[in-house]
C-alpha positions, 0 to 999 in steps of 0.5 A: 500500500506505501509503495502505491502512495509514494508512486502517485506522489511521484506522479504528482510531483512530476506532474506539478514540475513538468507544468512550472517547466512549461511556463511561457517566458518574457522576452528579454529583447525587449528590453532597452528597446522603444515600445514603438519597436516591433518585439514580442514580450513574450518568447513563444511558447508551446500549446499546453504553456502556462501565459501570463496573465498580466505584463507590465513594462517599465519605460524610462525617462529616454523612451526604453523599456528598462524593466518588466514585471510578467504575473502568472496564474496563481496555481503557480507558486513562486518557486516553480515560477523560480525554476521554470525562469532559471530554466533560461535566465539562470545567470541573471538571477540573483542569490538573495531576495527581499524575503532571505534578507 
């Protein structure tokens, strides 16, 4: 009965990590470019990807996006959404956050 336990835990495990894998990313080109450039936010992603629900852009004083805040449904929690981003941006992230401080 145990190992039937630990394998659907498995399952679902796997499951939960294949979806956090499988989030549809910024694009990071887009930064230090003009809005009025022709540049998708968003990087494409694969029919079963998990989009953003919102992405907010901050432009600067010269009229570049310099920033970008990108939400995702809340069934992802913040540490799926850390792997799944480290997944491709693992050398910009930063090894302290507000919350480890």
């Amino acid at each position: 009965m145990m190992k039937y336990y630990f394998a659907i835990l498995t399952v679902l495990m796997t499951v939960a990590y294949a979806d956090a894998q499988d989030l549809q990313h910024f694009n990071i080109a887009v930064l230090n470019q003009s809005p009025q450039n022709n540049i998708a936010l968003l990087l494409p992603g694969t029919a079963k990807a998990i989009k953003p629900i919102q992405v907010l852009t901050d432009i600067n004083d010269d009229g570049y996006i310099y920033a970008a805040t990108v939400t995702y449904p809340a069934k992802i929690t913040l540490e799926q959404a850390r792997q799944s981003i480290n997944s491709l941006y693992k050398q910009y992230e930063k090894t302290h956050s507000a919350t480890t401080l």
